[in-house]
MARVEX-830084 format. One line per 4 residues: their letters; for each residue x, y, z of C-alpha. Coordinates in nm, 4 decimals. Last residue first. Layout:
REM residues N
A> X,Y,Z | ... $
REM end
This chain:
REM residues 278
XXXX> 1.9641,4.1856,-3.3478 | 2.1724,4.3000,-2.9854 | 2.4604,4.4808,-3.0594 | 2.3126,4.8265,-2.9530 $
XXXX> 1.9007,4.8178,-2.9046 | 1.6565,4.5777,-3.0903 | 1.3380,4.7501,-3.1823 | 1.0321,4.5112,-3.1522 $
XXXX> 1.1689,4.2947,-2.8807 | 0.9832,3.9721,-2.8057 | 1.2052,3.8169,-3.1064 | 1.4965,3.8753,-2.8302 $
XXXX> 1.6221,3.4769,-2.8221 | 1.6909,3.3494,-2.4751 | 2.0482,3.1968,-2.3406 | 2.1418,3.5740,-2.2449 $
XXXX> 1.9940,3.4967,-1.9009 | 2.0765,3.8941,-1.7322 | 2.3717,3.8628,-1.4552 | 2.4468,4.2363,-1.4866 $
XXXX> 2.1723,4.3588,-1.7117 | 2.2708,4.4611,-2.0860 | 2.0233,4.6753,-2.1791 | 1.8722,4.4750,-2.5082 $
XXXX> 1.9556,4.1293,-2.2206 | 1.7325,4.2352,-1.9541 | 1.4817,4.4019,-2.1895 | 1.4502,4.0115,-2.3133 $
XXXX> 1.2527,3.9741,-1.9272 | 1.2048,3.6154,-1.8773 | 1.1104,3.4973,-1.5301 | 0.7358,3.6508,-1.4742 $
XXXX> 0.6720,3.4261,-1.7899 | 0.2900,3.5199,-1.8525 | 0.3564,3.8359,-2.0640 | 0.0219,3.9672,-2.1251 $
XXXX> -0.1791,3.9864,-2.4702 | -0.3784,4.3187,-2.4919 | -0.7020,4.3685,-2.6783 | -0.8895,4.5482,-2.4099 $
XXXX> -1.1761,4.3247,-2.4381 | -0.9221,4.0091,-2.4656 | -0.7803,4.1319,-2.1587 | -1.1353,4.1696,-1.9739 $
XXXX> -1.2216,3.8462,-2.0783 | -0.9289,3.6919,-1.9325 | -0.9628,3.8403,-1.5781 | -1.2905,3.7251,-1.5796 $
XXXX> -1.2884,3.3432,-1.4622 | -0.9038,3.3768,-1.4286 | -0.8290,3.3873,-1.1090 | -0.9999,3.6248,-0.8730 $
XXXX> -0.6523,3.7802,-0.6457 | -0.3692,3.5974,-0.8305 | -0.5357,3.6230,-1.1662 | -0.5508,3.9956,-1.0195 $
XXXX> -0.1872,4.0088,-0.9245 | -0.0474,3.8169,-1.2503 | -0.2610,4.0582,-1.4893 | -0.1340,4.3568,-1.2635 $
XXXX> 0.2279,4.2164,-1.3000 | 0.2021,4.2106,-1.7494 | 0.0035,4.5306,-1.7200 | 0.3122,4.6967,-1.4901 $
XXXX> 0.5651,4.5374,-1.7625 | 0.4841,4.8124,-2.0275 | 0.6739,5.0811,-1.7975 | 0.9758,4.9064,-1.7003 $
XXXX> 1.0034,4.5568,-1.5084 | 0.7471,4.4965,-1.2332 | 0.7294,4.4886,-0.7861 | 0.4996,4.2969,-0.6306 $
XXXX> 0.5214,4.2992,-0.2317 | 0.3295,4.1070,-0.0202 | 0.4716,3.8203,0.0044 | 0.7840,3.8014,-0.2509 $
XXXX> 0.6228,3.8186,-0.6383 | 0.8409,3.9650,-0.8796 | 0.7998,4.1039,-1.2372 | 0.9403,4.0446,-1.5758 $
XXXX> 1.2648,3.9140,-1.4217 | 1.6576,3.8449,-1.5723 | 1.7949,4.0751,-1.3547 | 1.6209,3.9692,-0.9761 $
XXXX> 1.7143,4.2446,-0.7004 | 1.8166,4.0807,-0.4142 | 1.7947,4.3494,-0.1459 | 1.9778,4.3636,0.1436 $
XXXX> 2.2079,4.6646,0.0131 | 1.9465,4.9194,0.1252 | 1.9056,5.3343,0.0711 | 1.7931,5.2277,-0.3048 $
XXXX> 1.9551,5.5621,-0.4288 | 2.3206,5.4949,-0.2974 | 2.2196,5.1130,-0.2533 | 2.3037,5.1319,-0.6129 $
XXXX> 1.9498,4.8630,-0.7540 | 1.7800,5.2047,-0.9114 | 2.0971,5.3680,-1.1154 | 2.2275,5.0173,-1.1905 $
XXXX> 1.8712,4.9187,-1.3320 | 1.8053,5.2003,-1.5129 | 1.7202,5.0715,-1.8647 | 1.6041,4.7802,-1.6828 $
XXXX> 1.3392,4.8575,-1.4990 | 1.2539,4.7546,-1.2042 | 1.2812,4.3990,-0.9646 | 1.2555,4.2410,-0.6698 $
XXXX> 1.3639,3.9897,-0.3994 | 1.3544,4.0752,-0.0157 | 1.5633,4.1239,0.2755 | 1.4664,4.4791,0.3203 $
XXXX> 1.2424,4.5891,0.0058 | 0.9746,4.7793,0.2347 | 1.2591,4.9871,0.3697 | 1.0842,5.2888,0.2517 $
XXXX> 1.4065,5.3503,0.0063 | 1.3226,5.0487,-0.1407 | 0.9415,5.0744,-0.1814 | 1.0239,5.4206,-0.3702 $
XXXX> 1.3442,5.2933,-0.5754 | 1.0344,5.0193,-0.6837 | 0.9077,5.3027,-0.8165 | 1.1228,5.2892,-1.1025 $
XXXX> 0.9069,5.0488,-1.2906 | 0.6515,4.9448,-1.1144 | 0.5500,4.8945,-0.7802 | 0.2873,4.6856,-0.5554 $
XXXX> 0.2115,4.7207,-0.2042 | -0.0514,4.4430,-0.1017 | -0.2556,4.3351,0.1824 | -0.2239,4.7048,0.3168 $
XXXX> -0.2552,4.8444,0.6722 | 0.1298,4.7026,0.7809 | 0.2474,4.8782,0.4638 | 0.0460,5.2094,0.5758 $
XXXX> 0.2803,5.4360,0.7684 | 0.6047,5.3258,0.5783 | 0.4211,5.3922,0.2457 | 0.3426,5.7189,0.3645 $
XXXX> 0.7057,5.7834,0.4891 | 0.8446,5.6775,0.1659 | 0.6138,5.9164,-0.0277 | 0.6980,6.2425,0.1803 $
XXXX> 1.0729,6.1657,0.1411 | 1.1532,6.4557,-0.0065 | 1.5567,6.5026,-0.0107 | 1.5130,6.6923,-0.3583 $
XXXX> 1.7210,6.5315,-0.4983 | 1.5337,6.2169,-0.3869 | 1.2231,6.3891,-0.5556 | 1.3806,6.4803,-0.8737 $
XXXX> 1.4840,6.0714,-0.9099 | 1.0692,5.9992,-0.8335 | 1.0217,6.2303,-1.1299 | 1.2208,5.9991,-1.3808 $
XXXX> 0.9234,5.7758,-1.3511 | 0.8080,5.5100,-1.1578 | 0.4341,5.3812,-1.0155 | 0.3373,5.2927,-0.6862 $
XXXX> 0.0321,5.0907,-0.6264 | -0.1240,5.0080,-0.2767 | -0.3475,4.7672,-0.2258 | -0.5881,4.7154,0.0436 $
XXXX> -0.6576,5.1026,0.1684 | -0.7497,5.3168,0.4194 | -0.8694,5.6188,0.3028 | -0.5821,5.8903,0.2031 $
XXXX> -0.6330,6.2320,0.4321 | -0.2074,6.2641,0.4966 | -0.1054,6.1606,0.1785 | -0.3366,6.3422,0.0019 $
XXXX> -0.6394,6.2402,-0.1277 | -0.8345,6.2958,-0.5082 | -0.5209,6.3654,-0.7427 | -0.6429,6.4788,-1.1025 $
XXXX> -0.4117,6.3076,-1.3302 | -0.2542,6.5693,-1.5929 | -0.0643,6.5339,-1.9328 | 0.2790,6.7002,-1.9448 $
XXXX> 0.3632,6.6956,-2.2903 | 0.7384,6.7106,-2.3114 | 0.9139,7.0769,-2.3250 | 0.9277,7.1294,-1.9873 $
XXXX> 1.2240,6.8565,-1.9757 | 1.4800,7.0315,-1.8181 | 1.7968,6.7783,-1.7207 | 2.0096,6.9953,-1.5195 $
XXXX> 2.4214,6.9195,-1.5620 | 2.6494,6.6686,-1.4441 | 2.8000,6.6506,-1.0756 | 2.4972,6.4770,-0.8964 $
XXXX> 2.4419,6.2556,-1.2277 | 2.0919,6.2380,-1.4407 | 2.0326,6.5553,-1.2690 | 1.6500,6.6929,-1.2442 $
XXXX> 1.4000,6.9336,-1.3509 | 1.0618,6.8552,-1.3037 | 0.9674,6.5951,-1.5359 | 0.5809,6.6196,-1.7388 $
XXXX> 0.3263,6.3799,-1.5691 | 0.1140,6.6235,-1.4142 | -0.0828,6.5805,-1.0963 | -0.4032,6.7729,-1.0820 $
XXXX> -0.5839,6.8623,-0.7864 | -0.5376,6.7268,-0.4359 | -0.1753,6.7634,-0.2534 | 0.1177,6.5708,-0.1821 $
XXXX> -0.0099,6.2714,-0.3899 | -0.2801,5.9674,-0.3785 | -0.5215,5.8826,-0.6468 | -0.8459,5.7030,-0.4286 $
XXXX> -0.9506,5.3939,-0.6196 | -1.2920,5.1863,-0.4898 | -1.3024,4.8158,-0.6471 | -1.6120,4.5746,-0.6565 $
XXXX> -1.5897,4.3057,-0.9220 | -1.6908,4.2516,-1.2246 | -1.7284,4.5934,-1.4109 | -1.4394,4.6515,-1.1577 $
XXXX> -1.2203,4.4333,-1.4134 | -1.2125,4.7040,-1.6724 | -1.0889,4.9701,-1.4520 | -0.8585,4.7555,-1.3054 $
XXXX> -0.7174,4.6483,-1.6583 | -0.6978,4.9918,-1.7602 | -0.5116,5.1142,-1.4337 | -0.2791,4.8530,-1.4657 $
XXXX> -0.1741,5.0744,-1.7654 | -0.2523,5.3984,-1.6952 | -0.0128,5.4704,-1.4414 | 0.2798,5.2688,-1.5024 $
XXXX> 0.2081,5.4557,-1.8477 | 0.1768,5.8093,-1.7293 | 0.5257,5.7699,-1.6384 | 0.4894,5.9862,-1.3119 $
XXXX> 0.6542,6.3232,-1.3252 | 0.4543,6.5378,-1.0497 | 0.3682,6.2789,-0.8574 | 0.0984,6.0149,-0.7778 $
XXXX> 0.0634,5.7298,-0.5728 | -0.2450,5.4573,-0.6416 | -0.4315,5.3598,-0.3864 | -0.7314,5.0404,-0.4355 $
XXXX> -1.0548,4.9692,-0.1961 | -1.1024,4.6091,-0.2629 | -1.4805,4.5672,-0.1758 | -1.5708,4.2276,-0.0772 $
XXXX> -1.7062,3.9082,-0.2151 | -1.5434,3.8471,-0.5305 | -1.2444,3.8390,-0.2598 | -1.3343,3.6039,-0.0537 $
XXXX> -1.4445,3.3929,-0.3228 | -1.0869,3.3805,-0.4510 | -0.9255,3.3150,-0.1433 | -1.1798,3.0235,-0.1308 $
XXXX> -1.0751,2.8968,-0.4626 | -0.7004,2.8980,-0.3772 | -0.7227,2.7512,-0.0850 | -0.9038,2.4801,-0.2588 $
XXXX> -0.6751,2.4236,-0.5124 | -0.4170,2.4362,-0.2666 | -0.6150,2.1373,-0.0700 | -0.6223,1.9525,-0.4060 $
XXXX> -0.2717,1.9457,-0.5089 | -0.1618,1.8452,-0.1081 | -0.4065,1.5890,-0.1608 | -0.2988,1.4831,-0.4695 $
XXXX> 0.0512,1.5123,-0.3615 | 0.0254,1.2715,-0.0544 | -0.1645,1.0162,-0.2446 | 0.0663,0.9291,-0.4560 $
XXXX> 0.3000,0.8218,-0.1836 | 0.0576,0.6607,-0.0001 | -0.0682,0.4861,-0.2838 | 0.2468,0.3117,-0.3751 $
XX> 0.2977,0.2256,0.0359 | 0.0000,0.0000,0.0000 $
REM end
């Protein structure tokens, strides 16, 4: 009898994740999931709108209330404040790119309490360390142990590092800045084990994403995470989008030359190959 003892081990082990799985998924069909998302001036309107879409269209489904956090209500724009791409080099002024606006509804002192927490990137979150304003690090700080969820992407992963939410942890960002982001000069923390070759990471109850585009590919993995798929895939083929489902294969990795980046992978996911890379 020992044969079906040790097949029946897994099965049950199969089916009793299955079931946890189902019943986390009930629970949350069932209640609200009151959603934050950070704002500031020079957000990448992207890590923005992106998961933003697919939350929008899921909470036809499911019930969802968003408050759009920053330092004060009224709109947020995405155009870059001035900044230095290197303390000693000289101002980057980028007033002349469109600076689209995101009306912000709570501050970060009158923000609702909230389940998830999403912090975007953007080369405005680099204006704010030179800036020495920490205002977004010390809300984060103030609510982790509030939220189920904190997730980042892009460059504000910088933000959840530099909040100590990253301490011991893996992650990722983006990986045309990935040195700038992962020096423990900017990340404030050298316990981190930032993942190269990753789309997006997963490590309790953080989720942090590649650059820009890879926030939908993490927000479809959160929400199948969070419902499954019942409606999740619907809603992508309603908004016409195919995700990346291999949270271990970033090719932007290997087109920006990532220390430690799997180079074993062909780049046909890459529509415009950068340097030597074809």
């Amino acid at each position: 009898m020992l044969w079906k003892t040790t097949l029946l081990g897994p099965l049950l082990l199969a089916s009793f994740a299955i079931g946890q799985n189902a019943s986390q998924h009930e629970f949350n069909a069932k209640r609200t999931l009151s959603i934050g998302y950070v704002l500031f001036p020079g957000f990448e309107p992207l890590d923005v709108y992106g998961p933003l879409e697919i939350l929008y269209s899921m909470s036809a489904s499911y019930k969802m209330s968003l408050a759009l956090i920053s330092f004060e209500t009224g709109p947020v724009h995405a155009r870059v404040p001035p900044f230095r791409l290197d303390p000693s080099g000289p101002i980057q002024d980028h007033g002349y790119l469109l600076g689209p606006a995101t009306y912000a509804t709570h501050t970060f002192q009158d923000a609702p309490a909230l389940d998830i927490i999403i912090v975007p990137g953007g080369y405005g979150n680099v204006a704010l360390e030179q800036q020495n304003n920490t205002e977004i690090e010390k809300f984060l700080q103030r609510r982790y142990d509030q939220a189920d969820y904190v997730l980042s992407v892009c460059t504000g992963a910088q933000s959840l590092a530099r909040a100590g939410l990253l301490k011991g942890k893996k992650a990722t960002t983006n990986k045309s800045v990935w040195s700038y982001v992962t020096d423990p000069i900017h990340s404030l923390d050298d316990s981190i084990e930032w993942v190269p070759s990753a789309r997006w990471v997963h490590d309790g109850k953080t989720w942090t994403s590649s650059g820009v585009s890879a926030g939908l590919d993490m927000m479809y993995a959160f929400l199948k995470f969070m419902y499954g798929t019942e409606k999740l895939d619907g809603t992508m083929n309603g908004i016409e989008y195919a995700p990346h489902q291999d949270p271990h294969w970033d090719p932007f990795a290997v087109v920006f030359s990532v220390p430690g980046a799997d180079t074993s992978r062909p780049l046909a996911d890459c529509v415009v190959p950068v340097g030597n890379h074809t």
